[in-house]
C-alpha positions as CSV (number, residue, x, y, z in Angstrom):
1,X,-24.8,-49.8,-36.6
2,X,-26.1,-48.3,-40.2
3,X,-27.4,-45.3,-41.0
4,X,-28.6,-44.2,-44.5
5,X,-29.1,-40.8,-46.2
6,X,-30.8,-40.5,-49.3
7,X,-29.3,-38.6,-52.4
8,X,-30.4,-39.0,-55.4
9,X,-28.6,-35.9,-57.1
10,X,-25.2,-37.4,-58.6
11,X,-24.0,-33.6,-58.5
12,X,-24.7,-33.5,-55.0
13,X,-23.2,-36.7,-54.1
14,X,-20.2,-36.0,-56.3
15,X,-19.5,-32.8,-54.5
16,X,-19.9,-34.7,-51.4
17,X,-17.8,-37.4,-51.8
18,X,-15.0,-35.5,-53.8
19,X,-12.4,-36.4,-56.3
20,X,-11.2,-39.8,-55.9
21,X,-13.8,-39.6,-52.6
22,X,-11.2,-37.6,-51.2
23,X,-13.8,-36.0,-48.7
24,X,-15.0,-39.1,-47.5
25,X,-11.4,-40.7,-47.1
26,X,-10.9,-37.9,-44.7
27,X,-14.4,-38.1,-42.7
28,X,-13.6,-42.1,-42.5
29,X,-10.2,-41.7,-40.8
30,X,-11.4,-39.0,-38.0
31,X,-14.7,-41.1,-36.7
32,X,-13.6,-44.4,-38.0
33,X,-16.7,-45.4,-39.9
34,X,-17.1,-46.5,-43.4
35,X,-19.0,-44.1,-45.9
36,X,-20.1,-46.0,-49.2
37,X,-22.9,-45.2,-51.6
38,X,-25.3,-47.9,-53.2
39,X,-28.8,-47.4,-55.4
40,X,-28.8,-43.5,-54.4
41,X,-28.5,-43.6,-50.3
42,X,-24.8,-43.1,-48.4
43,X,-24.9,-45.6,-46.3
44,X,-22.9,-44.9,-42.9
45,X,-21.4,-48.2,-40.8
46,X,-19.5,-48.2,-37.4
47,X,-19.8,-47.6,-33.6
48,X,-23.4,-46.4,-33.0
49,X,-22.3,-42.4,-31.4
50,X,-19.9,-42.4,-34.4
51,X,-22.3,-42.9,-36.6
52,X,-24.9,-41.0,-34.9
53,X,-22.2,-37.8,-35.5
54,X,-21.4,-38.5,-39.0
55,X,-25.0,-38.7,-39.8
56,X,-25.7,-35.7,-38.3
57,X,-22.5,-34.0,-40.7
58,X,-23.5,-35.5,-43.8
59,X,-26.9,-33.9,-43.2
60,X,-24.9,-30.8,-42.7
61,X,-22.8,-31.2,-45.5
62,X,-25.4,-31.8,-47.9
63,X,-27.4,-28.9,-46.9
64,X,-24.5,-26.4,-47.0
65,X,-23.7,-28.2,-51.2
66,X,-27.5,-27.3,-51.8
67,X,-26.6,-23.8,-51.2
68,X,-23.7,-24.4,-54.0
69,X,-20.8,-23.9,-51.2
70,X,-17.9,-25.7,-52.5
71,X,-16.7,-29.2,-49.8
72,X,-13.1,-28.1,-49.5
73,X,-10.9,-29.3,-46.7
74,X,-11.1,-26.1,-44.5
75,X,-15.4,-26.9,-44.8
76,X,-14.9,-29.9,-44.0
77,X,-13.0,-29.2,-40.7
78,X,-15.1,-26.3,-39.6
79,X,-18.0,-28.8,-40.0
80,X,-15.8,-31.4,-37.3
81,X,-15.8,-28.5,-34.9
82,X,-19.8,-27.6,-35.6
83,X,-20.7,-31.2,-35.1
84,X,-18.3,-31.9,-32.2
85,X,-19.6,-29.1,-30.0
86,X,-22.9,-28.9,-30.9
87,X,-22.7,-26.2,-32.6
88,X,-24.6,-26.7,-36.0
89,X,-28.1,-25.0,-35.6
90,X,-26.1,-22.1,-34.2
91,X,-24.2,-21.8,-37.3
92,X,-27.3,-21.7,-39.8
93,X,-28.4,-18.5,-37.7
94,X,-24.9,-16.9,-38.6
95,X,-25.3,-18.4,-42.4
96,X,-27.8,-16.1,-42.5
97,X,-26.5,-12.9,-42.1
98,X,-24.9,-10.8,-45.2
99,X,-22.9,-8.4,-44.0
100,X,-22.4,-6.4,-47.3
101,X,-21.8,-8.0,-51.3
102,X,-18.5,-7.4,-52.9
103,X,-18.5,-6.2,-56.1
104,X,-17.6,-9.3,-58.1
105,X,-21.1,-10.8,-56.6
106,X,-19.7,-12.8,-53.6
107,X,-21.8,-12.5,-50.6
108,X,-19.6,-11.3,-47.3
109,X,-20.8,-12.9,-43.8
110,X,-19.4,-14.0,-40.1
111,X,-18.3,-17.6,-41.1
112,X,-17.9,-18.7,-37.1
113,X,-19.4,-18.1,-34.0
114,X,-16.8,-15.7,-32.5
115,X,-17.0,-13.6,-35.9
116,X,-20.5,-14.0,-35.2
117,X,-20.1,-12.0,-32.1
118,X,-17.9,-9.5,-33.5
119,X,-20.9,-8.7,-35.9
120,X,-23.2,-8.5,-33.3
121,X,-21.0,-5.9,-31.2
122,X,-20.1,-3.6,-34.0
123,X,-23.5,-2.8,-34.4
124,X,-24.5,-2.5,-31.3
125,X,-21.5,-0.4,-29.8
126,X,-19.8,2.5,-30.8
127,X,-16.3,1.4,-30.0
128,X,-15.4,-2.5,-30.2
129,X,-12.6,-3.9,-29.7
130,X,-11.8,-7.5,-31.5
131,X,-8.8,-8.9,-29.9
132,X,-7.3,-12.8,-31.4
133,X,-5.2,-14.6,-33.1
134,X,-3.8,-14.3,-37.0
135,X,-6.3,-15.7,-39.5
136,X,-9.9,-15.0,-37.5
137,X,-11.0,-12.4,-40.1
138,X,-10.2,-9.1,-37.8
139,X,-9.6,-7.4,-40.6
140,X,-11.7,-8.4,-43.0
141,X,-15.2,-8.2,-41.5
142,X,-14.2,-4.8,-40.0
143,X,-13.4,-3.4,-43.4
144,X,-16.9,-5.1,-44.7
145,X,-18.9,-3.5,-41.9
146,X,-17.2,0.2,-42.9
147,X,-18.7,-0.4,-46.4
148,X,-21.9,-1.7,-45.4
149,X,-22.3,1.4,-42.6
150,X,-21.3,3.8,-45.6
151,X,-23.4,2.3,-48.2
152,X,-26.2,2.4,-45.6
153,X,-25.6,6.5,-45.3
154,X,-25.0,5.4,-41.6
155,X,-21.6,7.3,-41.9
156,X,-20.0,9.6,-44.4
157,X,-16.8,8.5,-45.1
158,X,-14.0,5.4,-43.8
159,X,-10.8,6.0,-41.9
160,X,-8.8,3.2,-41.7
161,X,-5.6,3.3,-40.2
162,X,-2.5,1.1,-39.0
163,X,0.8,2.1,-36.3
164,X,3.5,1.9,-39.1
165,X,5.3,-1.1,-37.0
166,X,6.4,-4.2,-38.1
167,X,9.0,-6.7,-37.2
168,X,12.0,-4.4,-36.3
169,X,12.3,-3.2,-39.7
170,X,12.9,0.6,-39.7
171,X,10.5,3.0,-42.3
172,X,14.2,5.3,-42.7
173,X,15.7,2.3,-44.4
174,X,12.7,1.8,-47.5
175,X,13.0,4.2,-50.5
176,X,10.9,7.2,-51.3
177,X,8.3,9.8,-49.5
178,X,6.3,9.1,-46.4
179,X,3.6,7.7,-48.0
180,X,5.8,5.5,-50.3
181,X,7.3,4.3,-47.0
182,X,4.0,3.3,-45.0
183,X,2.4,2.0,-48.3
184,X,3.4,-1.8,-47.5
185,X,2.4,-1.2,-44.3
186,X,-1.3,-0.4,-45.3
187,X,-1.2,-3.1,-48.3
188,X,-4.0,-5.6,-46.3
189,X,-6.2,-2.6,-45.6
190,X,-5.9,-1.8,-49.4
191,X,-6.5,-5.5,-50.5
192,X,-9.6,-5.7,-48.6
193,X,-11.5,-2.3,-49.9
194,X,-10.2,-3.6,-53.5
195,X,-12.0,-7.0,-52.8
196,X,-15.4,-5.7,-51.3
197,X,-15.3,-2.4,-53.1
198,X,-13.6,-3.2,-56.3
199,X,-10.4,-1.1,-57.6
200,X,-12.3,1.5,-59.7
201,X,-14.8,2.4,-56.6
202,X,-12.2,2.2,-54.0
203,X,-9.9,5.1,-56.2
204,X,-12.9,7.2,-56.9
205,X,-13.7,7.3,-53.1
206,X,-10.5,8.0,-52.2
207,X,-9.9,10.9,-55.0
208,X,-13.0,12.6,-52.8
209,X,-11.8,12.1,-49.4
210,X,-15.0,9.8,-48.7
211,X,-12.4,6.7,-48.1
212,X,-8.5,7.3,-46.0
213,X,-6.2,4.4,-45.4
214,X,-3.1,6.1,-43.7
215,X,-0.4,5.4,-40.6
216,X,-1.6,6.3,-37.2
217,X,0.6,9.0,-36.9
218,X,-1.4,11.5,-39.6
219,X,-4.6,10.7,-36.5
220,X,-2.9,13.6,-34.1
221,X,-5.1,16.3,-33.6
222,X,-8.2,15.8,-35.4
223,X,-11.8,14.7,-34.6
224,X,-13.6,12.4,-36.9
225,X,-17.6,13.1,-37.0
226,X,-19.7,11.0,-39.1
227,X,-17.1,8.3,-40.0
228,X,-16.5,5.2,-39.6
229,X,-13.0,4.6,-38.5
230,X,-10.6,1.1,-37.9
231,X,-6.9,0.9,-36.0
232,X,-5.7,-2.5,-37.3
233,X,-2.7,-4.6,-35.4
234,X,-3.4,-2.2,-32.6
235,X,-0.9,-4.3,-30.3
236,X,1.8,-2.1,-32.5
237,X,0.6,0.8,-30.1
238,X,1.8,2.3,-27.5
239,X,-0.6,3.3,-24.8
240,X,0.2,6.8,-25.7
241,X,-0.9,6.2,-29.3
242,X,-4.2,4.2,-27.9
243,X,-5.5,6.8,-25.8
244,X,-4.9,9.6,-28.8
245,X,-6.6,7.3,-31.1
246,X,-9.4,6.8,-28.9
247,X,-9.8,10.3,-28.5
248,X,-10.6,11.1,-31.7
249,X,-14.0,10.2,-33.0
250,X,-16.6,12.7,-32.9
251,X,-20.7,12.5,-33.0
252,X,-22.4,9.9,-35.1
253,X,-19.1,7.5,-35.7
254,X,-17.9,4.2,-35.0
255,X,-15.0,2.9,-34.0
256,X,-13.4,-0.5,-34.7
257,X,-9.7,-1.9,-32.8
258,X,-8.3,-4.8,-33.9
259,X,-5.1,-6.5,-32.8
260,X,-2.8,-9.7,-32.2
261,X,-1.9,-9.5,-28.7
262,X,0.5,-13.1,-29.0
263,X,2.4,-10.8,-31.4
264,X,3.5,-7.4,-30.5
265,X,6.7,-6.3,-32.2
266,X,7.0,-3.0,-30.3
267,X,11.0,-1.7,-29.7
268,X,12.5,-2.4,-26.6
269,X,10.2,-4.6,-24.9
270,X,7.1,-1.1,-24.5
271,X,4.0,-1.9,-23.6
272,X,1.1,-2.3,-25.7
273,X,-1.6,0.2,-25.9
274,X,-4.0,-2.9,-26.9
275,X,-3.0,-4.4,-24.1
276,X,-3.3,-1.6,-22.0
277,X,-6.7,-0.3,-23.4
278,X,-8.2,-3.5,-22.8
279,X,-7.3,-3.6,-19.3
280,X,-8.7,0.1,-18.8
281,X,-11.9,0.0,-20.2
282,X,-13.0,-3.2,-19.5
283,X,-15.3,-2.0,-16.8
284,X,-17.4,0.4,-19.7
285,X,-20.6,-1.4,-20.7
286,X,-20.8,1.2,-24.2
287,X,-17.6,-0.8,-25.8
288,X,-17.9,-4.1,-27.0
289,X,-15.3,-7.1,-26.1
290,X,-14.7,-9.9,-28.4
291,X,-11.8,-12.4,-27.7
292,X,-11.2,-14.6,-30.8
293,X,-9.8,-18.3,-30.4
294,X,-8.0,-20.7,-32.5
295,X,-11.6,-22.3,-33.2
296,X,-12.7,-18.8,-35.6
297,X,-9.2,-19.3,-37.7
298,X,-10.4,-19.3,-41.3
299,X,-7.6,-19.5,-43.2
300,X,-5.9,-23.3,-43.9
301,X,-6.2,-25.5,-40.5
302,X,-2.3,-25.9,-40.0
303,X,-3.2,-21.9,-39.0
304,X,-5.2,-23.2,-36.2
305,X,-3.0,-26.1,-34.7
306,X,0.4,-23.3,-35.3
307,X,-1.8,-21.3,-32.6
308,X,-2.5,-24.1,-30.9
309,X,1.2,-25.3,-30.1
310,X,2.0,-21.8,-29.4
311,X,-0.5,-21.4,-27.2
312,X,0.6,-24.9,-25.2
313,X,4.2,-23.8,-25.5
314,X,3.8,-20.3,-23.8
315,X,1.9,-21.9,-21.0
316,X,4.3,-24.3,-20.4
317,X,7.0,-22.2,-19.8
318,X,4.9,-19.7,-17.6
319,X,4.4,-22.9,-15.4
320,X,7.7,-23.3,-14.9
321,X,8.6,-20.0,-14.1
């Protein structure tokens, strides 16, 4: 079977095809079909359902280039995944939502549909909690709808906050005052206001209280009205710290939990409070689930088959226990 698009664009077609038609080496070698341009159309050969789906990604491809998104290799296997489950005019609904613009210009949005859905509950519920693996944007997106809320006068000011856990390392054995010690800790939180804030915003807001990025720990005893606050890698919690946590937001605030369940470095084998918390409250419609899967990994796809092999290598061994 053939199929033909017309381009007649070289920029587009360029873009498309990549360096040394790079792009098209790759989409060739997953559905089998030869990809070729002649007189301005791409001309698709192959089995007729293969060609049927590479038509149908080409089409995709070329729309998201017209938007001047640049066809690198994580596009190009999100787009497999889109076309594979049928998934495409779903993702031009979510291409459509700005969550907030960063101050170098670049426009912030859910980039898959389980981000998607982690959108979607953070405005609609006070408390969410966004539970998945490394790489789904947890972070990220939760820090981008703080600034949005707080450029929106929705809240006052940003709390952001982390258990200082990591690894086994000890915060006695790292050099200087508390806050020196728990810095590193926080360093992701900070890299994400810098991004979507920019460095001279972020400091100004934080000189006037409006912003807070500190260890859980400095949480005890206070109630936060009006804000807008985050516990990131809340699987570093124990249910102790969860419940205080939980226990502290006030009237007009939201709250956002994030955390890696697959990767809980808690001392001597405690439970988590993520865990924990999930269990609990599961049964109250006000907070908002979202379970991320390998599929909403956006960083480079070895990220996404690492989780993958994990994933197949705990459950084998819980079958043979």
């Amino acid at each position: 079977m053939e199929k033909k698009i017309k381009i007649e664009d070289n920029v587009i077609l360029h873009e498309l095809f990549g360096n040394f038609d790079e792009n098209v080496k790759i989409i060739e070698t997953r559905y089998e079909v030869n990809i070729f341009s002649s007189m301005g159309n791409v001309i698709i050969k192959g089995d007729e359902n293969k060609v049927e789906s590479v038509f149908k990604l080409l089409n995709f491809l070329i729309d998201e280039i017209k938007k001047n998104k640049t066809l690198d290799y994580q596009m190009l296997e999100y787009s497999f995944n889109l076309v594979e489950d049928d998934e495409i005019e779903s993702f031009k609904k979510i291409d459509n939502e700005i969550i907030v613009v960063t101050s170098s210009g670049k426009f912030i949005k859910p980039k898959t549909k389980g981000q998607y859905n982690y959108f979607e509950k953070i405005n609609k519920h006070d408390v969410t909690l966004g539970i998945g693996p490394a790489g789904t944007g947890k972070t990220y997106l939760a820090v981008a709808m703080a600034v949005r809320a707080f450029k929106n006068k929705e809240v006052n000011r940003i709390v952001i906050t982390r258990p200082a856990v990591e690894a086994g390392e000890r915060l006695g054995f790292l050099p200087g005052d508390l806050q020196m010690k728990v810095d590193p800790y926080l360093r992701p939180l900070y890299d994400a206001l810098y991004d979507i804030l920019g460095a001279e915003t972020y400091l100004k807001l934080k000189e006037k209280g409006l912003i807070e990025v500190a260890p859980l720990a400095y949480m005890r005893g206070r109630t936060l009205d009006n804000s807008f606050i985050i516990l990131d890698e809340a699987q570093n919690t124990t249910k102790e710290q969860m419940k205080m946590f939980l226990t502290r937001f006030g009237f007009g605030s939201k709250v956002i939990v994030n955390g890696d369940i697959t990767q809980i470095d808690l001392p001597n084998g405690k439970p988590s409070g993520l865990v924990h918390a999930a269990e609990v409250l599961k049964g109250l419609k006000e907070i908002g689930f979202v379970y991320f899967t390998e599929k909403d990994v956006v960083r480079h796809s070895l990220v996404r088959k690492i989780i993958m092999s994990y994933e197949q290598y705990e459950n084998k061994n819980k079958e043979r226990k």
